[in-house]
Legacy VTK file of the C-alpha trace (Angstrom):
# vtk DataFile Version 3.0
C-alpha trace
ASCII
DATASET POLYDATA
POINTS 464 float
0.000 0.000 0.000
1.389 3.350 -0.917
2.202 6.099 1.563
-0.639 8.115 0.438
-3.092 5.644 1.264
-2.016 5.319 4.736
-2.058 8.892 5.362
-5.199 9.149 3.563
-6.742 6.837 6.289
-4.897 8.895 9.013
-6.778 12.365 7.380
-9.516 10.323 7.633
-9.795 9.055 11.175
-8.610 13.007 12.594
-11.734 14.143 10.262
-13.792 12.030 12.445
-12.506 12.778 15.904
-12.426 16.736 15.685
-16.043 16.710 14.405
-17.044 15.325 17.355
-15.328 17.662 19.375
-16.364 20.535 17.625
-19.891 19.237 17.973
-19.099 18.808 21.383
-17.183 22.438 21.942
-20.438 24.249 20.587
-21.771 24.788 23.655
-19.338 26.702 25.141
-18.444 28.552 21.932
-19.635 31.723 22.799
-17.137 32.402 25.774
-14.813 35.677 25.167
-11.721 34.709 25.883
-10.584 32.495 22.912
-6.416 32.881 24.401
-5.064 29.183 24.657
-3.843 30.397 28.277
-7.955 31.364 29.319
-9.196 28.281 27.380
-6.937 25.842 30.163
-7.904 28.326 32.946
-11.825 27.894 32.632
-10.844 23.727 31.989
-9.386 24.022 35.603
-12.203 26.466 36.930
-14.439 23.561 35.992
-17.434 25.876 35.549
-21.225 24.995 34.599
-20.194 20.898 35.977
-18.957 18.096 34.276
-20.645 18.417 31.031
-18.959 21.811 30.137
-15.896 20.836 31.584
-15.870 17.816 28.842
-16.827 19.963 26.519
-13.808 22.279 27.176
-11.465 19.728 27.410
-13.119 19.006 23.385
-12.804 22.778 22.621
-9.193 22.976 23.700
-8.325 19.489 22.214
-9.756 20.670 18.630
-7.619 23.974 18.798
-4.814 22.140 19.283
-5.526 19.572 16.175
-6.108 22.941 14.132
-2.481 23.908 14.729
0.792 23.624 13.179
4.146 22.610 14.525
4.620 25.794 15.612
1.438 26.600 17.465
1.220 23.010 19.165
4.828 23.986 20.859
3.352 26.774 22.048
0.189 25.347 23.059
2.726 22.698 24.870
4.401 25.154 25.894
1.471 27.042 27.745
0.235 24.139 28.931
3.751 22.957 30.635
3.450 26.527 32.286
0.244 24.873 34.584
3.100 24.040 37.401
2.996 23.317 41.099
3.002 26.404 43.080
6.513 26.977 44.646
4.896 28.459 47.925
2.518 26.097 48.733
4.751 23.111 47.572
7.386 24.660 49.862
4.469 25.193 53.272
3.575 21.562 52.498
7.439 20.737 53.200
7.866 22.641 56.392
4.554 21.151 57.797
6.722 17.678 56.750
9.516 18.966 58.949
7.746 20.084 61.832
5.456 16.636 62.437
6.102 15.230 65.611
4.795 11.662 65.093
3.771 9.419 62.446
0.350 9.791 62.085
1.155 13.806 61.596
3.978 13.278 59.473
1.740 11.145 56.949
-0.991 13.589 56.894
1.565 16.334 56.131
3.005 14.108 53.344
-0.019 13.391 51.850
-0.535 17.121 51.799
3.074 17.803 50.126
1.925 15.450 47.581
-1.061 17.237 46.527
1.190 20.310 46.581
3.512 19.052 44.336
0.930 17.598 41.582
0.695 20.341 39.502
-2.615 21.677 37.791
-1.390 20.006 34.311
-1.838 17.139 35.192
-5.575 17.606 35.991
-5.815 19.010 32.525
-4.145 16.037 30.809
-6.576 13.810 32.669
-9.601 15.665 31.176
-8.956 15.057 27.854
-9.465 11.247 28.291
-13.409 11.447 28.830
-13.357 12.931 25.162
-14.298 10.039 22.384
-10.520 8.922 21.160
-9.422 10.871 24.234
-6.125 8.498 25.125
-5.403 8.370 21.526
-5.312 12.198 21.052
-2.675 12.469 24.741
-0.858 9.432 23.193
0.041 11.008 19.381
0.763 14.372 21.578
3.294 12.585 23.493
4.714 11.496 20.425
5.032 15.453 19.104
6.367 16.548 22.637
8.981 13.318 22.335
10.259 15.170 19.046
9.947 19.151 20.724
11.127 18.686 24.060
14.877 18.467 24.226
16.420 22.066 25.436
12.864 23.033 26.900
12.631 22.021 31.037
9.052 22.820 31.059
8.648 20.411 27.848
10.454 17.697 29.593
8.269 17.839 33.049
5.303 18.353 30.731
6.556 15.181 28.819
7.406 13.338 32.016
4.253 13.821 33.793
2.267 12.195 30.653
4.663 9.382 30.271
3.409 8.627 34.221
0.259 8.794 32.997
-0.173 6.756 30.024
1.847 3.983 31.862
-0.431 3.643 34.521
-3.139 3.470 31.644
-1.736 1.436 29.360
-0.500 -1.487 32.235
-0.267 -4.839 30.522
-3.183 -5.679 33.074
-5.944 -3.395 30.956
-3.976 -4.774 27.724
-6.319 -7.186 25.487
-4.238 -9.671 22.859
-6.435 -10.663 19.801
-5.154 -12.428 16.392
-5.745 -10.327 13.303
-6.230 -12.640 10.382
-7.544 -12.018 6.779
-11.034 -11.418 8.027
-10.173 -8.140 9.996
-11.685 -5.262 9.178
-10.114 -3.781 6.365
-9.693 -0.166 8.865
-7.290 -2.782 10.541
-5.341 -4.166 8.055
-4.695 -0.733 6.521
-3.376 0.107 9.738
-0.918 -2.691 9.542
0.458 -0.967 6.422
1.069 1.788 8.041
2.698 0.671 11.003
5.037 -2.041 9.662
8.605 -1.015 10.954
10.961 -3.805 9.486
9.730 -5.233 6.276
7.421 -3.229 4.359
4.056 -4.620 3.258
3.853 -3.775 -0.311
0.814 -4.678 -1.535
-2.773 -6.657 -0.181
-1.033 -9.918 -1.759
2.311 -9.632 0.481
-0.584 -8.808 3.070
-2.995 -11.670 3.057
0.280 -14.176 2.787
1.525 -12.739 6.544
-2.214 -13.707 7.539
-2.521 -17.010 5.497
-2.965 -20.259 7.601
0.758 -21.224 8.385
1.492 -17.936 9.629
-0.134 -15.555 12.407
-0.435 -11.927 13.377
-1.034 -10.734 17.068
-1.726 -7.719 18.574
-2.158 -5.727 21.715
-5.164 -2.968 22.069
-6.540 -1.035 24.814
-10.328 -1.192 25.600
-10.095 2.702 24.834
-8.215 2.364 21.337
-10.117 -0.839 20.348
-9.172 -0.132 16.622
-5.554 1.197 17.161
-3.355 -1.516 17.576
-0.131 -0.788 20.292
2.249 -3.377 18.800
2.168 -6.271 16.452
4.103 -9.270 16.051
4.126 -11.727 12.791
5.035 -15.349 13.218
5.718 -17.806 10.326
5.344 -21.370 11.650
7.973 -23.673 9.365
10.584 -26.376 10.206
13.662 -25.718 11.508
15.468 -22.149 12.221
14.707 -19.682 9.143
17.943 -17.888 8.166
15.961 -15.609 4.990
13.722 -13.187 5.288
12.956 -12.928 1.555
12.292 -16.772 1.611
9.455 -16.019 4.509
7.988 -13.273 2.643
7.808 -14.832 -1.023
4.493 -14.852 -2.036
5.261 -17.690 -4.757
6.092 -20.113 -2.226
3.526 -23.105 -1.497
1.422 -22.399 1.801
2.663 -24.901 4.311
0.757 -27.236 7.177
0.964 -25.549 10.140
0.523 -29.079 11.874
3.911 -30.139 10.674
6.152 -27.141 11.813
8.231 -27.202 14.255
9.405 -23.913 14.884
7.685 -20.278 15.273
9.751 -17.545 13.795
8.758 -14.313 14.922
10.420 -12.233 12.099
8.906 -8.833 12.589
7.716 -7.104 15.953
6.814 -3.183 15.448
5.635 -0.747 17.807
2.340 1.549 16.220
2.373 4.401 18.552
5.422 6.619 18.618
4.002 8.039 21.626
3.997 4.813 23.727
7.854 4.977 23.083
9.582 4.123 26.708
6.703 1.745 27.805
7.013 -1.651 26.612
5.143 -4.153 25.880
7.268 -6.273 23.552
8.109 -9.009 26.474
4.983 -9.631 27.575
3.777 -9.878 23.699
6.386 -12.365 22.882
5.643 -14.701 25.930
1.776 -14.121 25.822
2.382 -15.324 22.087
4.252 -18.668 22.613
1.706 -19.481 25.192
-0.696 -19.315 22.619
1.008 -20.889 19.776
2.269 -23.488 22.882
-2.155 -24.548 23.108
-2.616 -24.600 19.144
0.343 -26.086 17.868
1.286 -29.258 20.123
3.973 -29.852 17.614
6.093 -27.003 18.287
9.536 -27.152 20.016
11.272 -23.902 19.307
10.475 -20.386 19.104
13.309 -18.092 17.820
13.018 -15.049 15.945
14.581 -13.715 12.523
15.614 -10.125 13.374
18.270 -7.603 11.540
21.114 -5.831 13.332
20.552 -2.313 12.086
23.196 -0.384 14.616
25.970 -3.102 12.716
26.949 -1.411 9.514
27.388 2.297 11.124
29.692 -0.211 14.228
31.817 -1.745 11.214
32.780 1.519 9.015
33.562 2.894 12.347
35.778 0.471 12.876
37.091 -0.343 9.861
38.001 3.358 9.428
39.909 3.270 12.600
41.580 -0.485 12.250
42.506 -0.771 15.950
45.435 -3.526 16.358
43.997 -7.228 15.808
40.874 -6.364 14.077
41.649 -8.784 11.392
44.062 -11.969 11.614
46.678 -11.789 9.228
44.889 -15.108 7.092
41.722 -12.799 6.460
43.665 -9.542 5.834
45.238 -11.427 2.809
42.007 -13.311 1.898
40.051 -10.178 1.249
43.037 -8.178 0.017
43.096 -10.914 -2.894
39.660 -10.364 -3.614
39.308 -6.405 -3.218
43.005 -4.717 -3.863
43.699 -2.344 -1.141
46.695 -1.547 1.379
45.089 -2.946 4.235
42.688 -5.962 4.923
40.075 -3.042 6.653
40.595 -0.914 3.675
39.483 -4.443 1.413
36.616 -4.726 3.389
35.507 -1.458 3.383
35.952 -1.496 -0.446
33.532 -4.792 -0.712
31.238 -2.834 1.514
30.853 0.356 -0.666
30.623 -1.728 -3.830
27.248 -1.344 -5.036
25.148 -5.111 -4.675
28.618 -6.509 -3.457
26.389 -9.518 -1.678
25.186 -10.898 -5.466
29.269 -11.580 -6.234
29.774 -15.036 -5.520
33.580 -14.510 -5.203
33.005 -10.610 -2.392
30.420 -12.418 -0.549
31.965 -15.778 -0.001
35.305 -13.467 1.177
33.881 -11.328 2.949
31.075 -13.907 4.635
33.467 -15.352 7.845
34.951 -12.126 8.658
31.537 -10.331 9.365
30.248 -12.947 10.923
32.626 -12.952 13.254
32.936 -9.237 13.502
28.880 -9.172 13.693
29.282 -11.674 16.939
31.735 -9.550 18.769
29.212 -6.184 17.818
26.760 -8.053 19.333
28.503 -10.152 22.596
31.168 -7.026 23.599
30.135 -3.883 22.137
28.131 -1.629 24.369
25.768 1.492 24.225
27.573 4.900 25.336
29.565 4.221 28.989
26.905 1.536 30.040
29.074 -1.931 29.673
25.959 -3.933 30.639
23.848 -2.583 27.438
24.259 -4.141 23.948
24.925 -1.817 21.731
22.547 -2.930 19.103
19.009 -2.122 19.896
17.177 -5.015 18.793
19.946 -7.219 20.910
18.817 -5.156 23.549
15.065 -5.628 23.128
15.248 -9.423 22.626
18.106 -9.443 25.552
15.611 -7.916 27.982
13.168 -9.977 27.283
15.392 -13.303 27.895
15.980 -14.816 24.911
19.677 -15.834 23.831
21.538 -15.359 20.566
21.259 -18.597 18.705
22.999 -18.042 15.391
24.048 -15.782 12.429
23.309 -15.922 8.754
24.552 -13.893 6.365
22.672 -13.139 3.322
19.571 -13.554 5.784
18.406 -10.354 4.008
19.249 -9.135 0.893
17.398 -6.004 0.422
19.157 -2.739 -0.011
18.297 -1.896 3.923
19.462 -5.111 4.686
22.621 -4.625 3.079
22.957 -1.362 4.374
21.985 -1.254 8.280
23.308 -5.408 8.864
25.647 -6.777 5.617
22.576 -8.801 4.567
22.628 -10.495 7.943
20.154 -11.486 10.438
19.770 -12.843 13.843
18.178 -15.822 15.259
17.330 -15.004 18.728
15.834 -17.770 20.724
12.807 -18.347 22.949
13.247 -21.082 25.186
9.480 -21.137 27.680
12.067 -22.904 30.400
14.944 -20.271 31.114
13.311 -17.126 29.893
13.239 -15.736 33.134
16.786 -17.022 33.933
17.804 -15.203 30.484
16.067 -12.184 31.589
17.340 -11.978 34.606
21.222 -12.639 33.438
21.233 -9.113 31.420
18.606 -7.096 33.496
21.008 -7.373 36.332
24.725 -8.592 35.428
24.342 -7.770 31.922
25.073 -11.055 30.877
24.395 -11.571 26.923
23.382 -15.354 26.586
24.058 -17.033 23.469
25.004 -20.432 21.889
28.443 -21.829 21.675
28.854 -21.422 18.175
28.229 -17.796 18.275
30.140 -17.156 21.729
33.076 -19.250 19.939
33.235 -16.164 17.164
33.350 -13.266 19.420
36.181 -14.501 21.060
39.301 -12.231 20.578
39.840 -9.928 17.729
41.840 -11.904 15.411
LINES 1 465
464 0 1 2 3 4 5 6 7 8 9 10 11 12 13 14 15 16 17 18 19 20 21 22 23 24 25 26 27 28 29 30 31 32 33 34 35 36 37 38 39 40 41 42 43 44 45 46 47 48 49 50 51 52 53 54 55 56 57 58 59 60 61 62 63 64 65 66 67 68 69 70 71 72 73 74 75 76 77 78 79 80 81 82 83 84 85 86 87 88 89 90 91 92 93 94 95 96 97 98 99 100 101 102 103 104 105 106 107 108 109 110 111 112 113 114 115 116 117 118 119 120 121 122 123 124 125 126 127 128 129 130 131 132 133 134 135 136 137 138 139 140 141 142 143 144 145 146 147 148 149 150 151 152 153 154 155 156 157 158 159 160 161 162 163 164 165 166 167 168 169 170 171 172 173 174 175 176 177 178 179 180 181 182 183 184 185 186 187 188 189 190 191 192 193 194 195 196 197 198 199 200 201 202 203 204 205 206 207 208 209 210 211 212 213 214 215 216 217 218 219 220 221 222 223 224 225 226 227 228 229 230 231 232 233 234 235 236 237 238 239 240 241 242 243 244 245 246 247 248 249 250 251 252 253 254 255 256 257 258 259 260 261 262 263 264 265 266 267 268 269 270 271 272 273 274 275 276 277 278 279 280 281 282 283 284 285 286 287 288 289 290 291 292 293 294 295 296 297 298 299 300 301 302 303 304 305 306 307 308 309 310 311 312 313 314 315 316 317 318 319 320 321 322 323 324 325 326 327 328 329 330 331 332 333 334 335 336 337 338 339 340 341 342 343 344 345 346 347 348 349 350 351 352 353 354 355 356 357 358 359 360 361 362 363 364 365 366 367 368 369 370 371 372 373 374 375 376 377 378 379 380 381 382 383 384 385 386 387 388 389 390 391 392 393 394 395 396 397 398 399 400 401 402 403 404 405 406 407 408 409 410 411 412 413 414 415 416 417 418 419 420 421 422 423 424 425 426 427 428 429 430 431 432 433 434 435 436 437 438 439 440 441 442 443 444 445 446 447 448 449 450 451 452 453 454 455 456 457 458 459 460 461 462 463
């Protein structure tokens, strides 16, 4: 599906909500003071009772949709301004100070607490009574994500509505469903649009993600039920897939689901950029095999096929800089032979930069041992800025988290031009085993441990 259609469907869906609220804002359309500043003032004053305050909260919600980049910073902006008061905050404090016993001391904390919760906040919480009300706070989290840095009052703004929306959005109030062919076509549109890792080109490529030996799972919220949070597609086959284009051809022959042995979860994207910081990929993958577990007796391993998009930007880093042992003195020559250059890094980097290097037989084959071993130590050693206990790559770090272990590398796992240019055409089997994925998690939550199998722990060893 083309990018116009998808954001024709977005147009579409804000056309809907903001005549509602201007159908709803009608009523009070006739106050004076139209200033964003007065508009949040009588929200808080709360006058006339609930009803008017909804309506308000629908007036103030459908200026805010009518403005550009520029005006919603502002409107953020005036908004943000809504703080605790610093005298009352700092009364609440002293009465903290001055309790003589317990029972005082949590009265006078309870009172500090109320201090410090700023009117903002009782704003924010207004706007979810309106029809699509949590979507609407959760796309303006995503702007304020993108506008915030170098503004404090953005950041608390931003901060206070990240609490919010992950008290709302708890995996507890989450509801998994399967979408399928037979989902409303609103749905399956949506999928378009929020596919992250391997485009959906056209309704063909679509209905073969959803035919019967694969699956497609999502989480919603009760008060978003048409706006999925994040998906995950599974392709049930035998034995570990190492290709991504051999999972997504829509020429091959549909398989029996009863006779796979393996689920390979080969593409897990997040919808809503404003949700970004609260996750729910864990509890999707697990809440997922459990499923697949009760369907598909047959099953015995659950891995995923997943790109490592930080590698390429790691290895011409690298390669540029050709610390001491980077390449053993066998491979130098090897790909020297192959690409003429001074240096073995400079060889590489020259198979790198030439243009479809992966469909040369002779470059690939080269080329194919050193980054996978290179590719093991990126993912095994290297870490994110001064944290030593975070893998630099961030899909290592999402599957990591979530306990699963780094089963193997492929190279030519995906040959698109992305996939050549964000992982060398390879990809990652990370695997799900139901029996130590709380072991797993726990190894790189707290020592930062990086499980994997011996083949690929046997690569990252050393330089050379």
């Amino acid at each position: 599906m083309s990018d116009a259609a998808a954001t024709g469907l977005l147009d579409r869906a804000i056309r809907r909500i903001t005549t509602a609220w201007r159908d709803m804002a009608a009523s009070v359309a006739g106050e004076q003071d139209e200033s964003l500043e007065a508009q949040m003032h009588a929200c808080l004053n709360g006058r006339g009772g609930e009803v008017s305050a909804r309506n308000r909260a629908a007036k103030l919600a459908d200026t805010y949709q009518s403005l550009d980049d520029a005006g919603r910073r502002q409107f953020l902006q005036t908004l943000a301004s809504f703080d605790s008061d610093p005298d009352a905050v700092a009364d609440a404090y002293t009465a903290v100070q001055k309790a003589v016993d317990p029972a005082e001391r949590a009265t006078a904390k309870a009172a500090l607490r109320r201090a410090l919760e700023p009117p903002r906040l009782k704003l924010l919480m207004q706007f979810t009574t309106l029809p699509e009300g949590p979507k609407f706070l959760v796309d303006l989290r995503g702007f304020l994500l993108k506008t915030r840095h170098q503004d404090k009052l953005l950041a608390a703004l931003e901060a206070d509505l990240r609490g919010l929306l992950a008290a709302w959005f708890d995996i507890g109030f989450l509801e998994l469903a399967r979408i399928d062919w037979s989902s409303p076509a609103a749905l399956l549109e949506k999928l378009v649009q929020y596919e992250a890792v391997h485009e959906i080109r056209s309704w063909r490529d679509m209905k073969n993600r959803l035919d019967s030996d694969r699956r497609c799972y999502a989480f919603f919220h009760p008060r978003m039920p048409g706006e999925p949070l994040i998906f995950v597609e599974v392709a049930l086959v035998k034995g570990l897939a190492g290709s991504v284009q051999n999972l997504l051809d829509e020429k091959a022959p549909v398989q029996d689901p009863r006779k796979a042995d393996t689920a390979i979860f080969y593409s897990i994207s997040n919808c809503q950029q404003g949700l970004s910081g609260i996750s729910f990929g864990n509890f999707l993958i697990k809440r997922v095999v459990e499923l697949l577990t009760t369907e598909f007796r047959n099953l015995r391993t659950f891995a995923t096929l997943s790109p490592l998009p930080g590698f390429r930007k790691w290895l011409d880093e690298t390669l540029a800089a050709n610390p001491p042992g980077l390449l053993s003195d066998e491979e130098a020559t090897s790909l020297i032979s192959a690409m003429p250059a001074p240096t073995g890094a400079r060889a590489l980097a020259g198979i790198l930069a030439k243009r479809g290097w992966w469909r040369e037989v002779g470059l690939h084959k080269t080329a194919e041992p050193v980054l996978v071993r290179l590719a093991a130590r990126y993912l095994l050693v290297e870490s994110a800025g001064h944290n030593p206990k975070r893998a630099r790559d961030p899909v290592a770090h999402f599957h990591l988290s979530n306990g699963a272990r780094i089963e193997r590398l492929t190279m030519l796992g995906d040959v698109s031009e992305k996939g050549a240019k964000e992982s060398a055409t390879l990809m990652v089997n990370y695997l799900y085993d139901p029996a130590k994925i709380e072991d797993w998690h726990e190894d790189y939550a707290g020592e930062g441990k990086r499980n994997a199998s011996t083949a690929v722990r046997k690569l990252a060893r050393g330089w050379g």
